[in-house]
C-alpha positions in Angstrom: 48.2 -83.9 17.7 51.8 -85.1 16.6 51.8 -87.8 19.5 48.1 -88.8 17.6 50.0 -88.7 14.5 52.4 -91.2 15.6 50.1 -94.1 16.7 48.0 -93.5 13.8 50.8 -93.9 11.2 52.4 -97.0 13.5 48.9 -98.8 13.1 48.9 -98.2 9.6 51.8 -99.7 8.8 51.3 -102.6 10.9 47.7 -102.7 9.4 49.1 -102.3 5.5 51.8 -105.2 6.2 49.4 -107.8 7.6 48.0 -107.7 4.1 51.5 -108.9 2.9 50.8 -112.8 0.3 53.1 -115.0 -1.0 51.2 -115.0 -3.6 53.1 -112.7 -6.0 50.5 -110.5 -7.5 48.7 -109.7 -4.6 51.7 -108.8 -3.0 52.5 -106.5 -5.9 49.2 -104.6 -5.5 49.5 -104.4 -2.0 52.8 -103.1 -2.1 51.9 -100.6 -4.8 49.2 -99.4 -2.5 51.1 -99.3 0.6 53.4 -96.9 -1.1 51.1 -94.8 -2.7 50.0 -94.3 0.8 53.3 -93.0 1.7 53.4 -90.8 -1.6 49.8 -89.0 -0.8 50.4 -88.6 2.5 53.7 -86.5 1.9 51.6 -85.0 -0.9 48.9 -84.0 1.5 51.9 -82.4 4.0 53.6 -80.3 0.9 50.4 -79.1 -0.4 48.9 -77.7 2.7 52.3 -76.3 3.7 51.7 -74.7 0.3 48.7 -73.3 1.1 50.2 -71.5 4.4 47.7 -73.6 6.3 48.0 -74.0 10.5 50.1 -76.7 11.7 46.8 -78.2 13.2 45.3 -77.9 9.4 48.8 -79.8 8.4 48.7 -82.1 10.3 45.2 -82.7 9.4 45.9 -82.8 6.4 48.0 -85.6 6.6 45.9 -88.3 8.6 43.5 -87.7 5.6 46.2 -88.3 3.5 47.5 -91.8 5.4 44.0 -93.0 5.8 42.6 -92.1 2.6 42.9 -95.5 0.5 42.8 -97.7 4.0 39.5 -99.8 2.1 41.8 -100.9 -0.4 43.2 -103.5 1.5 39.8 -104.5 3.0 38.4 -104.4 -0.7 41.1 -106.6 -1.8 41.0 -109.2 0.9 37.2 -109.1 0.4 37.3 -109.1 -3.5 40.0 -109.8 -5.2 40.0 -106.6 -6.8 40.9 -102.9 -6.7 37.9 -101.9 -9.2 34.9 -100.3 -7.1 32.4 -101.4 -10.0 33.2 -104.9 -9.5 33.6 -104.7 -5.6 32.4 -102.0 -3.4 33.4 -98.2 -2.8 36.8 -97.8 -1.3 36.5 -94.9 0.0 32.9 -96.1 1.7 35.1 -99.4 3.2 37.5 -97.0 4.9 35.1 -94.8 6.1 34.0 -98.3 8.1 37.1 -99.3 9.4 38.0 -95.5 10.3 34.7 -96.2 12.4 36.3 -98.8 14.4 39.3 -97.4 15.8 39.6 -95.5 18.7 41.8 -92.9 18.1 39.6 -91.2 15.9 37.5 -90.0 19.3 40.2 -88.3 20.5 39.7 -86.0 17.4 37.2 -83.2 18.0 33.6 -83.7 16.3 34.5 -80.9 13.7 38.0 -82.4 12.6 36.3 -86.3 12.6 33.6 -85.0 10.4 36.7 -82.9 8.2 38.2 -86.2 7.9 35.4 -88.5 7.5 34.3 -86.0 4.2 37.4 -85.5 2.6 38.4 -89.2 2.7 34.4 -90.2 1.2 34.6 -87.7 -1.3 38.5 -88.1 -2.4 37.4 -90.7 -5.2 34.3 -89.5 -6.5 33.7 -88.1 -9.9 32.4 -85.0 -8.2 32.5 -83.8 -4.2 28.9 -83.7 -2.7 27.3 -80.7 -2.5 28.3 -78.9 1.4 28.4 -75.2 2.7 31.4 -76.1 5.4 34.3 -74.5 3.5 36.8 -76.3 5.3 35.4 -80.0 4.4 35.5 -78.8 1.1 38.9 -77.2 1.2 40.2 -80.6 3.0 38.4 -82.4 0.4 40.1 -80.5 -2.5 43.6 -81.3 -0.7 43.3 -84.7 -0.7 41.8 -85.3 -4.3 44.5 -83.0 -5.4 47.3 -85.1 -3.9 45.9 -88.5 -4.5 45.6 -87.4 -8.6 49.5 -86.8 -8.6 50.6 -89.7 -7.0 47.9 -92.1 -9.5 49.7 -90.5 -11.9 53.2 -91.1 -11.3 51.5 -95.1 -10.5 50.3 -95.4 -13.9 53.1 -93.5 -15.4 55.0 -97.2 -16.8 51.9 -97.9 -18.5 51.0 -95.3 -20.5 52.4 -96.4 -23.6 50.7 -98.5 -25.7 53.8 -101.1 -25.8 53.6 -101.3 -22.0 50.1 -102.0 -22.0 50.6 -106.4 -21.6 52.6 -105.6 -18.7 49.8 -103.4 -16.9 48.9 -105.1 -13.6 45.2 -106.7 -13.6 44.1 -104.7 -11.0 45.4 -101.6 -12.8 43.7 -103.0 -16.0 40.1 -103.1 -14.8 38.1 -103.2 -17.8 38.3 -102.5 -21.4 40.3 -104.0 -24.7 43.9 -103.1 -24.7 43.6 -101.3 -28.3 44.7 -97.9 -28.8 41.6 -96.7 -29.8 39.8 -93.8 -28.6 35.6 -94.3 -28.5 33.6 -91.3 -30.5 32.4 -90.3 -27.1 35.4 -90.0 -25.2 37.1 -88.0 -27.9 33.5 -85.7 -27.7 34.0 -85.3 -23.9 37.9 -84.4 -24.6 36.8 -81.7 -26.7 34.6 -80.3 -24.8 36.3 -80.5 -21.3 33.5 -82.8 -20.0 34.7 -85.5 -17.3 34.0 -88.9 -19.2 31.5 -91.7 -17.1 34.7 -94.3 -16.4 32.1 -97.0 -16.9 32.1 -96.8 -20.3 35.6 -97.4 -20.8 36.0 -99.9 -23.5 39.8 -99.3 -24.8 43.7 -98.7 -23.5 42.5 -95.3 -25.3 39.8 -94.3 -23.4 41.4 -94.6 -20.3 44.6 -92.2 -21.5 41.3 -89.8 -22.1 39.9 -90.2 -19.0 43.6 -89.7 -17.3 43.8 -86.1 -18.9 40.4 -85.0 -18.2 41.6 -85.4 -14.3 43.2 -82.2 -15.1 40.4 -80.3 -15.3 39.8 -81.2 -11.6 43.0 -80.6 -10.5 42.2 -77.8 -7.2 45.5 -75.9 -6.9 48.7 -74.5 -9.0 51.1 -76.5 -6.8 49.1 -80.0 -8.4 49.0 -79.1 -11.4 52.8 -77.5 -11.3 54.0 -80.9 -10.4 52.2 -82.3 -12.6 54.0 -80.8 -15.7 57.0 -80.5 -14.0 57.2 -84.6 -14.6 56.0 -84.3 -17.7 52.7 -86.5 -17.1 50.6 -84.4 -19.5 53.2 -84.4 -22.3 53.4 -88.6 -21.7 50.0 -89.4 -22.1 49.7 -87.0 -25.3 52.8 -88.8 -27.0 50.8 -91.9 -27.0 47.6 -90.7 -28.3 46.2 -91.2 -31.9 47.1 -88.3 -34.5 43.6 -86.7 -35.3 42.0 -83.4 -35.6 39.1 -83.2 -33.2 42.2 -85.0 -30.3 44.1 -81.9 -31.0 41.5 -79.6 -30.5 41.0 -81.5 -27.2 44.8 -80.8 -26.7 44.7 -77.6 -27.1 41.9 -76.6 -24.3 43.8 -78.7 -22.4 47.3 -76.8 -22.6 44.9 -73.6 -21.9 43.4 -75.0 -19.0 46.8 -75.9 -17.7 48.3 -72.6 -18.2 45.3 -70.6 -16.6 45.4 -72.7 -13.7 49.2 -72.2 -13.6 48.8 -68.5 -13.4 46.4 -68.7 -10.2 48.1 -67.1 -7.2 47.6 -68.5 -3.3 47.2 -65.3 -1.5 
């Protein structure tokens, strides 16, 4: 499969790079994109080496990873925009060009349809419901390592003094007050993953950032994770109140359960 490997990630990057503008702030989104690409990917490689998987299931593992975000660059030449509410599903747009190239049949019908879940499900709130333990394993791989790297992406803006610098595509929606709504801070409390169409504040998203935790698959994620301090970031820059706290502190014991898991 390594030969496979190397076509796949040379027509990426010619395929990433024919999206290149001179106009300066698609370029910057594209750019940001194309190396997130790079970041999951290697995420993807590390995390299933991690997980003492095959060199077959590595090297899975890391075409999901390189063609896991491929719609965004459809989505944006079609749209204008990375936001899926205002556009369409990216995940659903790579899934079609996926469908038009070739090299995919020279997967086997079991690793295509591996693929072909992992990458539809990587950005939903939840994965569909499936028996196949190794879709859903894949599927857990990916989401894991796309979460770290979104992180380390939104990592300049998570101060409220950064906020006017945020891309627009990073933006999407909501007022750039700091501002947590009464039902974000409920859904912090009680570990519940908040609907990211109500987002209405700078605020809400920081809550919506660290309820990702509580879908964070594996202790290799979530070691990285603290290990650069993401958690402790966001945290810094959220409003002093009781009931956030309390939110804190189910968070911190989530992370240190999750910490303790063992890969056997």
């Amino acid at each position: 499969m390594r030969e496979l490997l190397t076509r796949m990630h040379d027509w990426m990057t010619r395929y990433m790079k024919s999206f290149y503008s001179d106009d300066a702030e698609v370029q910057r989104g594209i750019l940001i994109k194309e190396k997130h690409t790079g970041y999951v990917t290697a995420n993807c490689v590390e995390l299933a080496k991690f997980l003492k998987l095959s060199t077959h299931g590595t090297e899975l593992a890391e075409i999901i990873g390189l063609f896991h975000d491929v719609g965004r660059f459809r989505q944006y030449s079609l749209y204008k925009t990375f936001n899926d509410a205002d556009s369409e599903d990216h995940a659903d747009l790579a899934l079609k060009v996926i469908a038009k190239l070739e090299f995919f049949n020279e997967l086997s019908a079991p690793d295509y349809d591996v693929v072909k879940f992992a990458i539809q499900n990587h950005n939903k709130k939840t994965v569909a419901p499936t028996d196949d333990q190794r879709k859903l394993l894949f599927a857990k791989i990916i989401r894991d390592a796309d979460k770290l790297d979104i992180y380390r992406v939104l990592e300049p803006f998570l101060a409220q003094a950064n906020v006017d610098k945020m891309p627009n595509f990073i933006k999407a929606r909501g007022n750039l007050v700091a501002d947590i709504s009464p039902d974000f801070v409920e859904n912090f409390v009680t570990g519940n993953q908040a609907d990211y169409r109500k987002i209405r504040t700078n605020g809400d998203r920081k809550i919506v950032r660290l309820m990702w935790i509580y879908d964070v698959n594996f202790s290799w994620t979530m070691q990285k994770i603290v290990e650069r301090g993401y958690i402790e970031k966001i945290v810094s820059n959220l409003p002093q109140d009781e009931r956030i706290a309390e939110g804190v502190r189910r968070l911190r014991a989530h992370v240190d359960k999750k910490l303790s898991e063992v890969i056997i």
